[in-house]
C-alpha positions as semicolon CSV with decimal commas, in nm:
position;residue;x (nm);y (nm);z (nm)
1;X;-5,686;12,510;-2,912
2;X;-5,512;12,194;-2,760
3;X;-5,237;12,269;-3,008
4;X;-5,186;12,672;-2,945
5;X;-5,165;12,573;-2,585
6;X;-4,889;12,349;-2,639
7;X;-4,696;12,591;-2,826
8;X;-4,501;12,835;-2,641
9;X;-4,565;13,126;-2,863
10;X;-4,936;13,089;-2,850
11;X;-4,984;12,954;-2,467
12;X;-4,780;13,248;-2,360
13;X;-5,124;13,499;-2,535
14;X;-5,369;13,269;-2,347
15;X;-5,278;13,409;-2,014
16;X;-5,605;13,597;-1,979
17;X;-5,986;13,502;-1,991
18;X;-6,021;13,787;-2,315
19;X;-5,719;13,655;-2,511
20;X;-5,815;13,253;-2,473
21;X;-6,130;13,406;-2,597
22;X;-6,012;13,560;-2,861
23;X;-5,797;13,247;-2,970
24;X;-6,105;13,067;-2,902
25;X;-6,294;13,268;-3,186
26;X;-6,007;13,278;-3,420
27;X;-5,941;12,929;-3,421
28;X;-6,286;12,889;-3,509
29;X;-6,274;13,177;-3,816
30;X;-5,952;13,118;-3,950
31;X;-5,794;12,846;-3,798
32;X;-5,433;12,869;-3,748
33;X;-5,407;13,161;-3,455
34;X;-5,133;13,399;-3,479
35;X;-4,819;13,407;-3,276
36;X;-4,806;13,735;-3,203
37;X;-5,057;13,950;-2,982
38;X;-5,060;14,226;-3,214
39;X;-5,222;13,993;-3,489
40;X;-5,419;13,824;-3,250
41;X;-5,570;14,159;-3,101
42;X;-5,593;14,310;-3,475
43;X;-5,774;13,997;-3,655
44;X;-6,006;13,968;-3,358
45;X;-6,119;14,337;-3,417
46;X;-6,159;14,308;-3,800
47;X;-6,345;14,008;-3,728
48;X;-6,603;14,139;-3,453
49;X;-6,621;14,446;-3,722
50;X;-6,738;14,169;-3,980
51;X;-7,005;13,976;-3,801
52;X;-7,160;14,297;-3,656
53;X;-7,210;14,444;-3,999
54;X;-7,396;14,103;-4,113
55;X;-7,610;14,126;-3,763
56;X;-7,954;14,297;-3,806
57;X;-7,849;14,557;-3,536
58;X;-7,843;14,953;-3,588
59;X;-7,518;14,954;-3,575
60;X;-7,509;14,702;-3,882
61;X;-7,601;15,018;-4,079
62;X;-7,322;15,215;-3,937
63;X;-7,034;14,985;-3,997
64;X;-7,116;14,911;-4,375
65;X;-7,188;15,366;-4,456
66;X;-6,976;15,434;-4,231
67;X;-6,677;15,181;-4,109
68;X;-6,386;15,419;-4,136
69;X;-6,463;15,682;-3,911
70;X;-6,596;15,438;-3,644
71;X;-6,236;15,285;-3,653
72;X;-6,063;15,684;-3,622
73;X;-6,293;15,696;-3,333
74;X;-6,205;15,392;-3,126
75;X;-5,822;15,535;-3,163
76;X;-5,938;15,835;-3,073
77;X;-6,088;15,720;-2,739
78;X;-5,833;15,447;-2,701
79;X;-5,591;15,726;-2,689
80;X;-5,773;15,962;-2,505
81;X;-5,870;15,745;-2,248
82;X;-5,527;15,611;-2,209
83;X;-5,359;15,965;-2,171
84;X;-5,651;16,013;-1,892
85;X;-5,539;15,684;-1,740
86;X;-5,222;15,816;-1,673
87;X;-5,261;16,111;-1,520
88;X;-5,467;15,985;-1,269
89;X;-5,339;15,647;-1,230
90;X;-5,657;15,479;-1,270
91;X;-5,704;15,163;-1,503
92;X;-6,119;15,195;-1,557
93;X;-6,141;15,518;-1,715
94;X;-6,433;15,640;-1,943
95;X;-6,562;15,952;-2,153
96;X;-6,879;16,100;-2,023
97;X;-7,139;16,134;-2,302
98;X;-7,039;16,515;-2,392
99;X;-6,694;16,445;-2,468
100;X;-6,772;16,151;-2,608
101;X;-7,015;16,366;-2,859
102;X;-6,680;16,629;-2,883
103;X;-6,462;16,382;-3,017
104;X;-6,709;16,202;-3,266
105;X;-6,829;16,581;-3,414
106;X;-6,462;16,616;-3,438
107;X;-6,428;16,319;-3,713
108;X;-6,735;16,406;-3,860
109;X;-6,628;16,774;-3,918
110;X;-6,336;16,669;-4,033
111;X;-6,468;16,450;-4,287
112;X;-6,661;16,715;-4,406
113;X;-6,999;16,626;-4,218
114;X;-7,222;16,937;-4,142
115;X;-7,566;17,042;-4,034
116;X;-7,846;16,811;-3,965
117;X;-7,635;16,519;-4,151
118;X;-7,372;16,561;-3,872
119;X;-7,622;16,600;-3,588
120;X;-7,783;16,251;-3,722
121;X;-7,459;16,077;-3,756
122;X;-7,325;16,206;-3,399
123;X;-7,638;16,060;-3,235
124;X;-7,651;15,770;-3,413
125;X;-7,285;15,683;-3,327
126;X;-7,357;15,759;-2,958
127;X;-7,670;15,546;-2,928
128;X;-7,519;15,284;-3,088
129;X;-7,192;15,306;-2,791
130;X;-7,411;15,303;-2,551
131;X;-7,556;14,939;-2,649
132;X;-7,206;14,805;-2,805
133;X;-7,052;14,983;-3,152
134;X;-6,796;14,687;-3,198
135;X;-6,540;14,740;-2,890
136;X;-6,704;15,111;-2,752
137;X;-6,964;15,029;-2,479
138;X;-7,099;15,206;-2,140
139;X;-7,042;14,998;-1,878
140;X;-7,193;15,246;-1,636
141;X;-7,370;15,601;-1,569
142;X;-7,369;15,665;-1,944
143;X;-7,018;15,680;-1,959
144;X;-6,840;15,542;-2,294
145;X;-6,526;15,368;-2,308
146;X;-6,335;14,995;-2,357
147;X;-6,477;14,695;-2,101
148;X;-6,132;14,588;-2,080
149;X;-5,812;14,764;-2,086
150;X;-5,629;14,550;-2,349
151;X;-5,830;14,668;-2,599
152;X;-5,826;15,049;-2,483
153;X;-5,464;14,996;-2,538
154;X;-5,440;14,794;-2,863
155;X;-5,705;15,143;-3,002
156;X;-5,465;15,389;-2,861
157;X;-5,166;15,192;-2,995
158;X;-5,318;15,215;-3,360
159;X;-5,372;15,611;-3,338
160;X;-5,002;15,633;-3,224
161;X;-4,886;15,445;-3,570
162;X;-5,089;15,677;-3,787
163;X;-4,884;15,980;-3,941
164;X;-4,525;16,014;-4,049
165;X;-4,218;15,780;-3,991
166;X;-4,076;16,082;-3,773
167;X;-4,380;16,161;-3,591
168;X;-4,395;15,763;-3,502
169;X;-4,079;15,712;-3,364
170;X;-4,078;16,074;-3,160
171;X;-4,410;15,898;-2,960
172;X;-4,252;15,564;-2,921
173;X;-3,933;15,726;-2,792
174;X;-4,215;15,922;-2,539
175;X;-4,395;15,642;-2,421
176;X;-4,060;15,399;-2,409
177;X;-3,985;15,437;-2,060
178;X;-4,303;15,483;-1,892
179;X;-4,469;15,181;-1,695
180;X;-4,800;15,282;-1,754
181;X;-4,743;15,285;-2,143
182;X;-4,587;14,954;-2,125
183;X;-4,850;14,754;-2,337
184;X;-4,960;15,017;-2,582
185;X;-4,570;15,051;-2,687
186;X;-4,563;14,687;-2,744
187;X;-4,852;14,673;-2,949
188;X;-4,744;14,950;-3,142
189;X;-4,344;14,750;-3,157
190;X;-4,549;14,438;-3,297
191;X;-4,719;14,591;-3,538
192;X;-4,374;14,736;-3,684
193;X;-4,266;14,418;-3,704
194;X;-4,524;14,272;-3,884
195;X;-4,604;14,550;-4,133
196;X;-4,402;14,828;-4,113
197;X;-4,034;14,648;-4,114
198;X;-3,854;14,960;-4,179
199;X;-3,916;15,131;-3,821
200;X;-3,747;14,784;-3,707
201;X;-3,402;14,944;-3,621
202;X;-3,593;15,232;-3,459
203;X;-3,724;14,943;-3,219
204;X;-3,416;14,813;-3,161
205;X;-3,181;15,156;-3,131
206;X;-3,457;15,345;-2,854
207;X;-3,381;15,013;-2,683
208;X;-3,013;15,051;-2,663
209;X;-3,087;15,394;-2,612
210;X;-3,263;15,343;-2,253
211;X;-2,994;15,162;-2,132
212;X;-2,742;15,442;-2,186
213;X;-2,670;15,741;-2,010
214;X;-2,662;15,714;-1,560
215;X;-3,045;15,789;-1,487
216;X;-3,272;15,569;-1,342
217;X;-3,325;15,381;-1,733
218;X;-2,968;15,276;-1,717
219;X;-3,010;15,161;-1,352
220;X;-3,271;14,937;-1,415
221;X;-3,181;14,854;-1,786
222;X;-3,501;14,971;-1,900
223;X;-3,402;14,903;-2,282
224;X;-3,344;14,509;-2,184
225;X;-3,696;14,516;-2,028
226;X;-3,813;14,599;-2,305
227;X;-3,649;14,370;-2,521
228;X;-3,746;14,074;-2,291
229;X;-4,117;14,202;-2,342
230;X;-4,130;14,244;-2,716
231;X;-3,969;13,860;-2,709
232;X;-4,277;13,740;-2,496
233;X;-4,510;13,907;-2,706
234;X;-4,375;13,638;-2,985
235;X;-4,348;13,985;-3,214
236;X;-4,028;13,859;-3,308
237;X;-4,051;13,521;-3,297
238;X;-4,039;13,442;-3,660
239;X;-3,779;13,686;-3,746
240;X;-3,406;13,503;-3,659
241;X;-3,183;13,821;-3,706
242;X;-3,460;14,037;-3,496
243;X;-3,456;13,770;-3,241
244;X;-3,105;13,716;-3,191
245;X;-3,003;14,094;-3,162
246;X;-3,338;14,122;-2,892
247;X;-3,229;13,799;-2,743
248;X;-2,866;13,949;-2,646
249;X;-3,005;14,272;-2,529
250;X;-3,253;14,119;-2,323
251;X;-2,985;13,903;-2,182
252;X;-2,804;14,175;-2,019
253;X;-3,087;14,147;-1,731
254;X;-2,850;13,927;-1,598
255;X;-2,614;14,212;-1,471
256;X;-2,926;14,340;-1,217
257;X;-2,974;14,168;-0,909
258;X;-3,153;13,824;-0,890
259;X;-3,574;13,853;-0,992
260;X;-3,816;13,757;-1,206
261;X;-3,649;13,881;-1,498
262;X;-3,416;13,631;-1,508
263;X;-3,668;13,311;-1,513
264;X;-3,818;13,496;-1,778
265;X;-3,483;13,534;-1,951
266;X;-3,471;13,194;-1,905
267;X;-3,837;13,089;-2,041
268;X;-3,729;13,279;-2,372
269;X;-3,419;13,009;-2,447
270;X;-3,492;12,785;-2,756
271;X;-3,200;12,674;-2,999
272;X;-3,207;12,957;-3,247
273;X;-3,070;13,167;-3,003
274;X;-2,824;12,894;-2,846
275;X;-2,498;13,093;-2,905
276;X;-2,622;13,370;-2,816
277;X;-2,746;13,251;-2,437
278;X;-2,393;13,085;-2,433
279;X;-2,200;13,404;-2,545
280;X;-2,400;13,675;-2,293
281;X;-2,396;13,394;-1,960
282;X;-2,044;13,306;-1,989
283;X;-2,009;13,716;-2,028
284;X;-2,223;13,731;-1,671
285;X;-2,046;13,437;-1,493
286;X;-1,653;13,566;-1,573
287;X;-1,810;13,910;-1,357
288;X;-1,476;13,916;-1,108
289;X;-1,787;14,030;-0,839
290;X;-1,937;13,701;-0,712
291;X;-2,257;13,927;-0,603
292;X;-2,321;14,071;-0,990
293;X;-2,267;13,677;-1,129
294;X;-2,607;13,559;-0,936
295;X;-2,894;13,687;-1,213
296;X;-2,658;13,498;-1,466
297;X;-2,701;13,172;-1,244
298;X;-3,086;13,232;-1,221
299;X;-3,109;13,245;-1,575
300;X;-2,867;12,919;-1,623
301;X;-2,946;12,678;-1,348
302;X;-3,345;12,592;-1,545
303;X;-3,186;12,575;-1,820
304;X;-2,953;12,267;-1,633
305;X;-3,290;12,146;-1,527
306;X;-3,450;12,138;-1,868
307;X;-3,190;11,950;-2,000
308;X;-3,013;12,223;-2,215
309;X;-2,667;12,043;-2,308
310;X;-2,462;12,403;-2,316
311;X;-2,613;12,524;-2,014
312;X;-2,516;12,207;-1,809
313;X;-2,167;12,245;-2,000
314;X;-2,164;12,653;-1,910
315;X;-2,260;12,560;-1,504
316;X;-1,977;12,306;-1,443
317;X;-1,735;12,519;-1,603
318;X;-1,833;12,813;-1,356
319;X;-1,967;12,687;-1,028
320;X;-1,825;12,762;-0,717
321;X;-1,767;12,578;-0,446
322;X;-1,718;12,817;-0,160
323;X;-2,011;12,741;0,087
324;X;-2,095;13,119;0,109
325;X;-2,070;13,159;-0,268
326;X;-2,306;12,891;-0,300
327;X;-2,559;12,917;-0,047
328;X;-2,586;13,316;-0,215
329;X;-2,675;13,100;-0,537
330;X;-2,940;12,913;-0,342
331;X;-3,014;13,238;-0,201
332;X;-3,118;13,399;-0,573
333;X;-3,292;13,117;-0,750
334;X;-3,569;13,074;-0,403
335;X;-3,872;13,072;-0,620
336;X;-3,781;12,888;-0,910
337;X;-3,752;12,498;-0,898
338;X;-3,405;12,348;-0,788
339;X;-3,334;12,043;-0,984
340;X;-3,096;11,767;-0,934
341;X;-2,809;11,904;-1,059
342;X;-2,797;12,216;-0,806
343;X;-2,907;12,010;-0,527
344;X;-2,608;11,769;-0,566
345;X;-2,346;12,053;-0,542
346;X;-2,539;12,248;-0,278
347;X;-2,531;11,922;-0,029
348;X;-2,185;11,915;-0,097
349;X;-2,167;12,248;0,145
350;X;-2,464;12,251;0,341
351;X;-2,330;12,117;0,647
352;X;-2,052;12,375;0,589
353;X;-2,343;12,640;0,664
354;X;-2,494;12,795;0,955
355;X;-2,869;12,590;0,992
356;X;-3,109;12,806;1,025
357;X;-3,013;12,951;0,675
358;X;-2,970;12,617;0,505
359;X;-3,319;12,539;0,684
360;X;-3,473;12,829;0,601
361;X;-3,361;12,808;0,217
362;X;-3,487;12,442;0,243
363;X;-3,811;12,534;0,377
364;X;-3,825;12,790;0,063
365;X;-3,693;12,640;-0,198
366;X;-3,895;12,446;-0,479
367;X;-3,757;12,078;-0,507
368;X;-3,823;12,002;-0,884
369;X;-4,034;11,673;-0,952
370;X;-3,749;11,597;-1,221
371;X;-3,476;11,624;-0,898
372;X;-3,398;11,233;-0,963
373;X;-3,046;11,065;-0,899
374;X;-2,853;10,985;-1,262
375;X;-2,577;10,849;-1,115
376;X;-2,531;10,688;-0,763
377;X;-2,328;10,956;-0,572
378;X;-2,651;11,155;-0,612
379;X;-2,896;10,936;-0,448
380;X;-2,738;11,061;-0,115
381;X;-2,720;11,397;-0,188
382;X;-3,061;11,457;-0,325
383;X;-3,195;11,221;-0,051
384;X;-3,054;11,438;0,198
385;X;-3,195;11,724;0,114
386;X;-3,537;11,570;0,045
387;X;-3,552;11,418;0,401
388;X;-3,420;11,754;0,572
389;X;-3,670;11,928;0,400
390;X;-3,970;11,633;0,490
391;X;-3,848;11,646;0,835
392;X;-3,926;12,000;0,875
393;X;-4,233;12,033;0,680
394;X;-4,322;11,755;0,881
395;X;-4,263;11,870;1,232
396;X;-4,408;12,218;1,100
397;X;-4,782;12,128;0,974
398;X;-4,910;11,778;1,006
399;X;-4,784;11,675;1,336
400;X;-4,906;11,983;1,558
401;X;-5,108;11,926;1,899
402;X;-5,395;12,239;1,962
403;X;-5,350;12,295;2,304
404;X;-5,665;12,514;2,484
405;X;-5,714;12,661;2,833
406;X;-6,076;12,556;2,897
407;X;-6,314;12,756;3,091
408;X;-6,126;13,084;3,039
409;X;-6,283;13,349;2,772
410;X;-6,052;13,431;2,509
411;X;-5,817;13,133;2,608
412;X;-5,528;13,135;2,366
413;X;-5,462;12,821;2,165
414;X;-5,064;12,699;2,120
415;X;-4,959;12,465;1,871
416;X;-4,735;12,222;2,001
417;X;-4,491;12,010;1,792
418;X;-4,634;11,668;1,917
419;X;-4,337;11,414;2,010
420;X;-4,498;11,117;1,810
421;X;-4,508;11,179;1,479
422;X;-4,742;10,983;1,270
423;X;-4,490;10,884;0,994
424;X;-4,123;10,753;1,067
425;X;-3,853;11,013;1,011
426;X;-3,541;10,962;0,808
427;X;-3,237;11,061;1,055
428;X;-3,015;11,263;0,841
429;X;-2,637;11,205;0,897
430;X;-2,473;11,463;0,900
431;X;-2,048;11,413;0,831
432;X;-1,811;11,458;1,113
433;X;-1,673;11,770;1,002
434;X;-2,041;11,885;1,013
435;X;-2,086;12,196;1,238
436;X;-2,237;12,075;1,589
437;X;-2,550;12,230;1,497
438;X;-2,630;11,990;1,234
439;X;-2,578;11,724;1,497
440;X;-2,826;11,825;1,717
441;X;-3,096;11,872;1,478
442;X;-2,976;11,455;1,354
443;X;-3,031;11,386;1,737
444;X;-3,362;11,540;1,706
445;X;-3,499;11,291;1,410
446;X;-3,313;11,013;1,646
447;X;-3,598;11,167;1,947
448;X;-3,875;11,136;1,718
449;X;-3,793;10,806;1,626
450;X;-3,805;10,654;1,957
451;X;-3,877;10,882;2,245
452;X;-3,724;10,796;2,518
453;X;-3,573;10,990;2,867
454;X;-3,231;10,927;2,729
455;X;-3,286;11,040;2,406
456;X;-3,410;11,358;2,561
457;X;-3,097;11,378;2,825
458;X;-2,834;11,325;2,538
459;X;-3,027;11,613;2,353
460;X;-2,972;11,834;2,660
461;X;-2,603;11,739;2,694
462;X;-2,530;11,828;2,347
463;X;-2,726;12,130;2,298
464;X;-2,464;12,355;2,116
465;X;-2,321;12,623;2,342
466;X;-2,516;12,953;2,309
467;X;-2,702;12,817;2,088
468;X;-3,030;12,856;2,284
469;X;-2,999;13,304;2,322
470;X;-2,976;13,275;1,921
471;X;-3,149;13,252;1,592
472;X;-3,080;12,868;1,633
473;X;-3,269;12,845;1,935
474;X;-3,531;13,041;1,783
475;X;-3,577;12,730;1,495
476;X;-3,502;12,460;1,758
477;X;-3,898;12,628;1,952
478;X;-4,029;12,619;1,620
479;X;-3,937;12,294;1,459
480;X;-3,859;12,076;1,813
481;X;-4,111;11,836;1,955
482;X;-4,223;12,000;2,291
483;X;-4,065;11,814;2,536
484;X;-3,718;11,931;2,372
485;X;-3,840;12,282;2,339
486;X;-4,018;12,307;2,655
487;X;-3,627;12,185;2,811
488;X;-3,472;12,474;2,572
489;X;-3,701;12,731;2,749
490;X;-3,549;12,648;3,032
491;X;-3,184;12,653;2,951
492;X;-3,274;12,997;2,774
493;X;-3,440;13,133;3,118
494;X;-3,126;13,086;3,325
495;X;-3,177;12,670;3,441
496;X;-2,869;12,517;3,440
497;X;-2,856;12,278;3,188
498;X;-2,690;11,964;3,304
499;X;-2,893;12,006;3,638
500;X;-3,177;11,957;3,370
501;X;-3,028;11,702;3,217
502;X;-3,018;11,479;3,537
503;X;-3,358;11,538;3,624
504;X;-3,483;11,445;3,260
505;X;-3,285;11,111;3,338
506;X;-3,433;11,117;3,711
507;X;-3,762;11,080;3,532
508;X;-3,847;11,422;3,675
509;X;-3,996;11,554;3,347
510;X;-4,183;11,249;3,273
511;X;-4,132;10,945;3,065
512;X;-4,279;10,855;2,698
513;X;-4,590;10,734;2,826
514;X;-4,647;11,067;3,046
515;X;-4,598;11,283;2,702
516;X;-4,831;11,016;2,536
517;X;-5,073;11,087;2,773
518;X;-5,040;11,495;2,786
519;X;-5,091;11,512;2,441
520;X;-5,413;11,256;2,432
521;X;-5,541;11,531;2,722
522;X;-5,482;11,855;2,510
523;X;-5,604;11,692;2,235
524;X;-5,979;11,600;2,366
């Protein structure tokens, strides 16, 4: 088990309680678990089938006369239950007892059962359901069905393989496109892969197939979605041709806007399919459109951070180093991990950007525990960042004062960024050519530091102009110690501020030891 989590191929089926149980049970049958959740979901069932036909149960009897039709019937209800599913969107559906009956007599008939024989078997079948008949139980009010979807899905995928070559491919080409047939499609494309090889191509061309044409399946590349999908279920994993051709189509995810797609893309690198990353990225990142190059970089920049010598060789051939251009890149990887390597180039701009969005992508952004300097010219840069980030997080959680009207019902309670922080903060510094903005926020850590009247007064006397009626102000009340902000409030209420100014160094607003003091009150 230790080893099948390592793996990618097998930790990616142990994403649910049922399949790590499943793995569980096969590692302890057969030893070596499969790679691919078609296997894993089909040797689990012929194994459950097994060790309920050796159990003295009722339904021991059944399986050894009788093993056949009990499989026809869990297809039967898989796909019954799944069509039901879907047209009323629900996920927990179940047969009541008489259509349950319906669809067993059906089998029977039609394996020639009659008369009191048939009657027998039909109840037999359904008592046996009711309890468990391998995968069929009745979780409630009689009703007969699957206790978890999966396996409702991996039943109906099984009916929709039985039949001709032509009548397969016309229900995969149905169920293709629709969200709610997402799984049983994939079950049904692994086991093609694993036992039916020559429905491969008709895999592969329904994919390109969705992505044609100008409906909503060529909008969102629907094909490619499905391509990424059958490369997560591992169905191909073992296959190089089939997983270089699904690798490339998946890749063109990269032409949609930034998402999760593209950190999956991204997951699904390994060097088999080397080239063919390098050949569909450098494709993306020559787009003339900065805007459609961004789900290439998502894709690309974890690979940088994992090392991936073409990838790093790919980025520094293509980065830009416009500010906008690169704070958009920032922008569209928020949610993965920034490592060192994006860091370094995006400090070279920062202070070319407006704050509060640098801030705000700061405040967002994942700093990867592999960030670390190689070289020294990146100690700065990454330490920049780091402290930037620290100083906010700082200022925005640990360091807050509760303040609470007493003696007044429903008394709100404010939380005040205190001016005495309990840890020492690292005072950015911000280049010359920084915009004044940046300044003032390096003034700010200077405040912290050592709180003083003066410290406060040159604070006021280089508050950016207009900078308290906008967005910037807004961040300066969130993130400021409240002596600062309270002074902002009024500068933003019409107080003039260099009258302000001289009454902070008048000792009009208080001194340190005053603010001390405040706080020590609002605190008890």
């Amino acid at each position: 088990m230790a080893q099948a989590g390592r793996e990618p191929a097998t930790a990616y089926l142990m994403q649910s309680p049922l399949q790590v149980t499943i793995m569980t049970l096969l590692v302890e049958t057969v030893g070596q678990p499969p790679r691919e959740r078609w296997r894993l979901f089909d040797e689990y069932y012929r194994i459950i089938v097994r060790r309920e036909r050796e159990r003295a149960i009722p339904a021991a009897d059944l399986l050894n006369a009788h093993e056949a039709d009990i499989d026809v019937i869990h297809q039967r209800v898989g796909l019954r239950l799944q069509k039901q599913g879907a047209s009323t969107g629900g996920t927990d559906a179940l047969l009541t007892r008489e259509e349950f009956a319906a669809l067993v007599i059906d089998r029977l008939e039609q394996q020639g059962h009659d008369g009191a024989e048939r009657e027998r078997l039909t109840g037999a079948i359904i008592t046996a359901s009711l309890e468990r008949l391998v995968f069929l139980v009745s979780p409630r009010d009689g009703g007969i069905g699957f206790e978890i979807r999966s396996l409702q899905e991996f039943m109906a995928a099984r009916y929709l393989l039985n039949g001709s070559d032509e009548q397969v491919r016309r229900r995969l080409r149905a169920i293709a496109p629709l969200p709610y047939w997402r799984n049983v499609f994939l079950f049904a494309a692994g086991r093609c892969f694993h036992d039916r090889e020559h429905l491969r191509d008709s895999i592969y061309a329904l994919c390109c197939e969705l992505n044609e044409g100008t409906g909503l399946n060529h909008a969102l590349l629907t094909g490619s979605q499905l391509a990424l999908d059958i490369l997560e279920d591992g169905a191909v994993a073992r296959q190089p041709a089939q997983l270089r051709l699904f690798t490339r189509l998946a890749l063109r995810l990269t032409e949609l806007p930034p998402g999760e797609e593209q950190s999956r893309l991204a997951r699904q690198y390994r060097p088999e399919v080397d080239s063919v990353f390098q050949e569909m990225l450098g494709r993306a990142l020559a787009d003339s459109s900065p805007s459609r190059r961004l789900g290439a970089w998502r894709t690309l920049l974890p690979l940088v951070d994992d090392s991936v010598a073409s990838a790093k060789t790919l980025a520094q051939a293509n980065w830009q180093r416009s500010p906008e251009e690169v704070t958009d890149i920032v922008k569209a990887i928020i949610g993965q991990s920034l490592g060192g390597w994006v860091i370094v180039r995006w400090s070279q701009v920062v202070y070319d950007v407006q704050p509060d969005i640098a801030i705000f992508l700061i405040r967002n952004a994942a700093i990867s525990n592999r960030a670390k300097p190689t070289e020294e010219s990146e100690v700065w840069a990454i330490n920049q960042l780091l402290e930037f980030g620290k100083f906010y997080s700082v200022q925005a959680s640990s360091e807050h004062v509760n303040v609470l009207i007493k003696n007044i019902p429903g008394a709100p309670h404010w939380g005040l960024v205190s001016a005495f922080p309990r840890e020492r903060v690292a005072i950015p510094e911000a280049p010359a050519s920084a915009q004044s903005n940046w300044r003032w926020i390096c003034l700010i850590a200077v405040f912290l530091n050592q709180p003083s009247i003066s410290a406060l007064a040159e604070l006021l006397g280089n508050l950016p102009y207009g900078s308290y009626s906008n967005h910037f102000g807004a961040e300066v009340l969130e993130y400021a110690p409240w002596p600062v902000g309270a002074c902002v409030v009024m500068i933003r209420q019409g107080y003039d501020r260099e009258r302000l100014a001289d009454l902070v160094l008048a000792g009009e607003l208080g001194t340190p030891e005053d603010w001390r003091c405040a706080e020590q009150r609002w605190v008890s």
